[in-house]
C-alpha positions in Angstrom: 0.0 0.0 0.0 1.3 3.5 -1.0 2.1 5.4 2.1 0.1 8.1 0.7 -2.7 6.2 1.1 -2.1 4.3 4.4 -1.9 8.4 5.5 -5.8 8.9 4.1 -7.1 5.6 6.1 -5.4 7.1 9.0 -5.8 11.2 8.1 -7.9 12.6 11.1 -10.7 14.2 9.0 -13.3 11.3 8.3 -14.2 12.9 4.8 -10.1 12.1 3.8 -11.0 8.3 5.8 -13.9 7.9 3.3 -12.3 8.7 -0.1 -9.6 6.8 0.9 -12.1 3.8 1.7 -13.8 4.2 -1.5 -10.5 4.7 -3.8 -9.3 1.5 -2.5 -11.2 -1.0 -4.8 -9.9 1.2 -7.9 -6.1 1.1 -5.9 -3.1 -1.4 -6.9 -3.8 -3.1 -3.7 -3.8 -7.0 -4.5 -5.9 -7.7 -1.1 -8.1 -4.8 0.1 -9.6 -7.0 2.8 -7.0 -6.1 5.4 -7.3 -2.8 4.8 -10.9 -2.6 5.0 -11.9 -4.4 7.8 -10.1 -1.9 10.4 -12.3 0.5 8.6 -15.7 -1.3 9.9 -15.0 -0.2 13.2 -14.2 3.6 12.3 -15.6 6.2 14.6 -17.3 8.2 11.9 -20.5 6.3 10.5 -19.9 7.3 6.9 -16.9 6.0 6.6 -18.3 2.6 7.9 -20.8 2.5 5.2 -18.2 3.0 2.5 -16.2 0.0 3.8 -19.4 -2.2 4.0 -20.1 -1.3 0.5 -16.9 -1.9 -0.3 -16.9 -5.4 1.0 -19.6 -6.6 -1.5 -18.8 -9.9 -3.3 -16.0 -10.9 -0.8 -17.2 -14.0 1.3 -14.1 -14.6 2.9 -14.6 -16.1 6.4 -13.6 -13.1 8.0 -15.3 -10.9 6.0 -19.0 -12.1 6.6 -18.1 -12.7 10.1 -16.8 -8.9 10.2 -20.0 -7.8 8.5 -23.0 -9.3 10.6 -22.3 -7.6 14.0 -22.9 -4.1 11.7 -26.5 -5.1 11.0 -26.4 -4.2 15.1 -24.6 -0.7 14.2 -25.5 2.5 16.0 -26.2 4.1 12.6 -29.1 3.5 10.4 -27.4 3.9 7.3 -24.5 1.0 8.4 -27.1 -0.8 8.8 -29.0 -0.7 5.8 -26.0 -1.3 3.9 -24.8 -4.1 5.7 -28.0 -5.9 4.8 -27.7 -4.7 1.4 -24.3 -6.5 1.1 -25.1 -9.1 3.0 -28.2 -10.1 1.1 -26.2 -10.8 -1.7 -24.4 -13.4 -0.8 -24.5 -16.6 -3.1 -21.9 -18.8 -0.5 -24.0 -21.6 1.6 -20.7 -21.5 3.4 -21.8 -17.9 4.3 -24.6 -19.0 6.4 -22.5 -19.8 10.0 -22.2 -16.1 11.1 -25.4 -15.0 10.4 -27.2 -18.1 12.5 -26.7 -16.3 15.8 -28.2 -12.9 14.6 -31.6 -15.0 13.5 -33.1 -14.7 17.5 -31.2 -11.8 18.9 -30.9 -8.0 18.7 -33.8 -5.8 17.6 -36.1 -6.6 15.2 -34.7 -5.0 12.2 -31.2 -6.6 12.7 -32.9 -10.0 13.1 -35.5 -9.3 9.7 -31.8 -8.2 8.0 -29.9 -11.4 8.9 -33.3 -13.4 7.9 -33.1 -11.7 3.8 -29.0 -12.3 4.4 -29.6 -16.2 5.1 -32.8 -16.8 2.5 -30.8 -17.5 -0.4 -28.3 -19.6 1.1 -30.9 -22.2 1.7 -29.2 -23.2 5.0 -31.1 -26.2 7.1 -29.9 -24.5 10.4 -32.1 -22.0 9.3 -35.0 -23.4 9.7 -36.1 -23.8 13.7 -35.4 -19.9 14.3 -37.5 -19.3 10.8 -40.4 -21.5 12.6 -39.9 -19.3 16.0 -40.0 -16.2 14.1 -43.8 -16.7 12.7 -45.1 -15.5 15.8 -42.8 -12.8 16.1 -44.4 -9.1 17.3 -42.8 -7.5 14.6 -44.5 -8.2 10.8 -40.9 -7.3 9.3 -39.3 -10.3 11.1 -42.1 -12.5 10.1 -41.9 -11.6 6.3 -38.4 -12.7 5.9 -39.1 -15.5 8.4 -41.3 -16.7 5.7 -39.1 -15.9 3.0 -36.6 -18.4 4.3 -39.1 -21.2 5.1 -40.1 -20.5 1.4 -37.2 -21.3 0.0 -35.7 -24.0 2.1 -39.0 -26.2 1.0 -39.0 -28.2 4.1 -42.3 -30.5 4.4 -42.7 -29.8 7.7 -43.5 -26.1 8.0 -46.4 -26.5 5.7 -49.1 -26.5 8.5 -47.6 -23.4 9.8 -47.2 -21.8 6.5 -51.1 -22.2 5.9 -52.0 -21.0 9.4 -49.8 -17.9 8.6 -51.4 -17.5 5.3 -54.8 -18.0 6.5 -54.4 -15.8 9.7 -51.9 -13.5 9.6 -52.4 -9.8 10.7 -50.4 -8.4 8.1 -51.5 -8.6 4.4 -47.8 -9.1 3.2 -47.1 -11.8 5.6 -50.0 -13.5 4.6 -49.0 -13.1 0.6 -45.6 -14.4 0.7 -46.6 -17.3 2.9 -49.2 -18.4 -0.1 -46.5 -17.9 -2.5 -43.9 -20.3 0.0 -46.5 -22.6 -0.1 -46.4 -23.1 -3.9 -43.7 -26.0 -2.5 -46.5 -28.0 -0.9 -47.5 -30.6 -3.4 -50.4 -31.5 -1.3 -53.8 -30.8 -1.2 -53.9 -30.3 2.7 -52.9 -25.9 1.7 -56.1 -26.0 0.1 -58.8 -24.6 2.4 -55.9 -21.9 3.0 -55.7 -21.1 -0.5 -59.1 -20.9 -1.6 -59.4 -18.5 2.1 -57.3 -16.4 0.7 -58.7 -15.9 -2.9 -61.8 -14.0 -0.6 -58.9 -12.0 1.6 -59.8 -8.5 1.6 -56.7 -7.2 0.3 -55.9 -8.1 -3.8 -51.9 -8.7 -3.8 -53.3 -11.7 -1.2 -55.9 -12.8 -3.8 -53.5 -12.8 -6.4 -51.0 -14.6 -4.9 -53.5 -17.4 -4.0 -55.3 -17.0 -7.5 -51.4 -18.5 -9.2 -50.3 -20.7 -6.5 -53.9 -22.7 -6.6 -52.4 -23.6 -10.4 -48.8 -24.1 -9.7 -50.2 -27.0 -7.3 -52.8 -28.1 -10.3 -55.4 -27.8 -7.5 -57.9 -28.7 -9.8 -60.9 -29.2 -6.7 -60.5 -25.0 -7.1 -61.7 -24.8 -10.2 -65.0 -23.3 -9.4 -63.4 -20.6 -7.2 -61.0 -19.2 -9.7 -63.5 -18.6 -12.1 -65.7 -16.9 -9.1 -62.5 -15.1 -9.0 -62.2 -14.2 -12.7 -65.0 -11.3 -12.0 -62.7 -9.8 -9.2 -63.0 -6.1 -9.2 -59.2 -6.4 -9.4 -57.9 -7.5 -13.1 -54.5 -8.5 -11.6 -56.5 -10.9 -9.6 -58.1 -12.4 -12.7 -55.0 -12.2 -14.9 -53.7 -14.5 -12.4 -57.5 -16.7 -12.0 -56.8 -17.0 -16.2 -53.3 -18.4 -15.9 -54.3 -21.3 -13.7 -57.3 -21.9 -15.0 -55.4 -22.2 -18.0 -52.8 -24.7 -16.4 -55.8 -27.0 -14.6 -57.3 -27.2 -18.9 -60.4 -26.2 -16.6 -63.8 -26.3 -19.8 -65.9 -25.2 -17.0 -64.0 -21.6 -17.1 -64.6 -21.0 -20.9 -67.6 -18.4 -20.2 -65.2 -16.3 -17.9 -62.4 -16.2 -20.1 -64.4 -15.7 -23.4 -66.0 -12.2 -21.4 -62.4 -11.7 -20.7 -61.3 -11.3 -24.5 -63.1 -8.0 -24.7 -61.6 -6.4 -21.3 -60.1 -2.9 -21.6 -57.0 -4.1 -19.8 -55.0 -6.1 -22.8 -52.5 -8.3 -20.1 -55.9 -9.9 -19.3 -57.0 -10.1 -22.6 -54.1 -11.8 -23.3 -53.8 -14.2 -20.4 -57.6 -14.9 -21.7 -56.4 -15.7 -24.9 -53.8 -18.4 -23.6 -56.0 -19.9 -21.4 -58.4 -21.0 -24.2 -55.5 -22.6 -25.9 -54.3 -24.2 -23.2 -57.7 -25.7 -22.5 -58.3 -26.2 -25.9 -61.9 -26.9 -26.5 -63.1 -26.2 -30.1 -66.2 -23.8 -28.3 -63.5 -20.9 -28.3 -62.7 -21.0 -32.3 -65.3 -18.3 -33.1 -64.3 -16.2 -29.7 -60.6 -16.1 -31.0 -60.9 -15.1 -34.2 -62.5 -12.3 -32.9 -59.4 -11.9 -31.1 -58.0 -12.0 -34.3 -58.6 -8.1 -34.7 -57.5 -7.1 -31.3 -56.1 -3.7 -31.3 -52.7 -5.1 -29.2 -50.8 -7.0 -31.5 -49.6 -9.2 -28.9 -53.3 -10.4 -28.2 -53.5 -10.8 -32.2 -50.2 -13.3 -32.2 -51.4 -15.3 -29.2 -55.1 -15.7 -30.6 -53.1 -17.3 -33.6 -51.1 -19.6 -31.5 -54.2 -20.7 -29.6 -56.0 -20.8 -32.7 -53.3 -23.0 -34.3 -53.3 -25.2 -31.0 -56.5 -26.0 -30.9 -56.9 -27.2 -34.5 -54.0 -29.4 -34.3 -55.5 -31.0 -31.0 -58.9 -31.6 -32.8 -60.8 -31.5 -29.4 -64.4 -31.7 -29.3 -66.5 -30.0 -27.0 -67.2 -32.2 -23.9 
């Protein structure tokens, strides 16, 4: 390191610190790591948040184990960019230091190490995910979900639909529908179809796709209930799986759908009747034929095209 710059990570005035900190990366250093670390424990806060950033993409031992303590930092703005950095870590490896921040400190340090730790998929995550459901604060319980969501372990899936079912907070609830997209069982059902009458629509919606992704096929007759939701996001998401589940009983729904101002619906619509492929839609999607979105035109070809080939007859 020059000695020109060892002086500026040294220099008295924190402003000289953080340029200093910040020119590093672009320096002839070989190893910055050294030089950085000393710099997470710098009495002036921006100068901290610099060497977090700075610290982004290194997953050396010492470097994650350096950076999860500042998820407890005095400063608000260390600590939003220590989860920043941290929630890009790709390393299962990674996973060990951020354990022990899962149940401890305040909320916001604990709802940080949670988004750290999703992607990493670690099993040891799991129990303090499973504590964390009840937690006071909705923040915590979010990313609690988030991890259980990803990790795909069988046995949260009760929990998962209580959550989603019952949950105070509307987010809370929408994630835990998506996480249980995983299930492969027909036990999340009387949670999912709950949820396609929850009173907020990103909740619908959620439960609207993740009734198809499971091919919950018994739900039939609630997505197309759902398909004249006052939300067309909702019913974008109704067509989709309705779509997936080949369900003739939703062909009514989705042919109204072909003339809906929105054109992602009219589109979805379109796709659906393809998918489901029952000759009854022919004379609908031609009509589709002169749609004014020229996306809506192509797909009402391709469905058009699908259906011939299949030859299906009405049932």
């Amino acid at each position: 390191m020059t000695s020109t710059l060892a002086q500026r990570l040294e220099a008295a005035d924190p402003t000289v610190r953080r340029l200093a900190v910040m020119d590093l990366p672009y320096s002839d250093e070989d190893d910055i790591v050294p030089l950085l670390l000393p710099r997470l424990l710098d009495g002036d806060a921006t100068v901290r948040i610099e060497a977090v950033k700075a610290l982004e993409g290194f997953e050396e031992p010492e470097v994650v184990q350096s950076l999860a303590p500042m998820l407890l930092d005095e400063d608000e703005g260390v600590r939003q960019a220590a989860a920043d950095v941290l929630a890009e870590l790709k390393e299962t490896a990674s996973a060990g230091p951020l354990l022990p921040m899962l149940l401890r400190g305040p909320s916001q340090a604990r709802a940080s190490a949670f988004r750290a730790i999703r992607a990493l998929r670690s099993p040891e995550a799991f129990e303090p995910a499973m504590q964390s459901l009840r937690d006071p604060d909705a923040a915590v319980r979010r990313e609690a979900v988030g991890v259980l969501g990803y990790l795909k372990n069988a046995a949260a899936v009760g929990e998962l639909a209580e959550v989603a079912a019952n949950d105070p907070d509307a987010e809370v609830r929408r994630i835990a529908i998506g996480a249980l997209g995983y299930s492969n069982t027909v036990s999340v059902l009387p949670a999912l179809v709950r949820a396609l009458a929850d009173g907020m629509w990103m909740v619908r919606e959620e439960a609207a796709q993740t009734i198809g992704k499971l091919k919950l096929a018994p739900a039939v007759g609630e997505l197309v209930r759902a398909m004249a939701d006052e939300y067309w996001q909702v019913r974008v998401k109704a067509a989709r799986s309705l779509g997936w589940l080949k369900a003739e009983a939703a062909l009514p729904a989705l042919v109204t759908s072909l003339t809906h101002p929105v054109s992602n619906l009219r589109k979805e619509a379109v796709i659906a009747l393809g998918e489901i492929g029952d000759t009854r839609a022919i004379a609908p999607l031609e009509a589709s034929l002169d749609d004014p979105d020229p996306d809506v035109r192509k797909l009402a070809r391709l469905a058009l095209t699908s259906i011939t080939l299949a030859g299906r007859k009405p049932a």
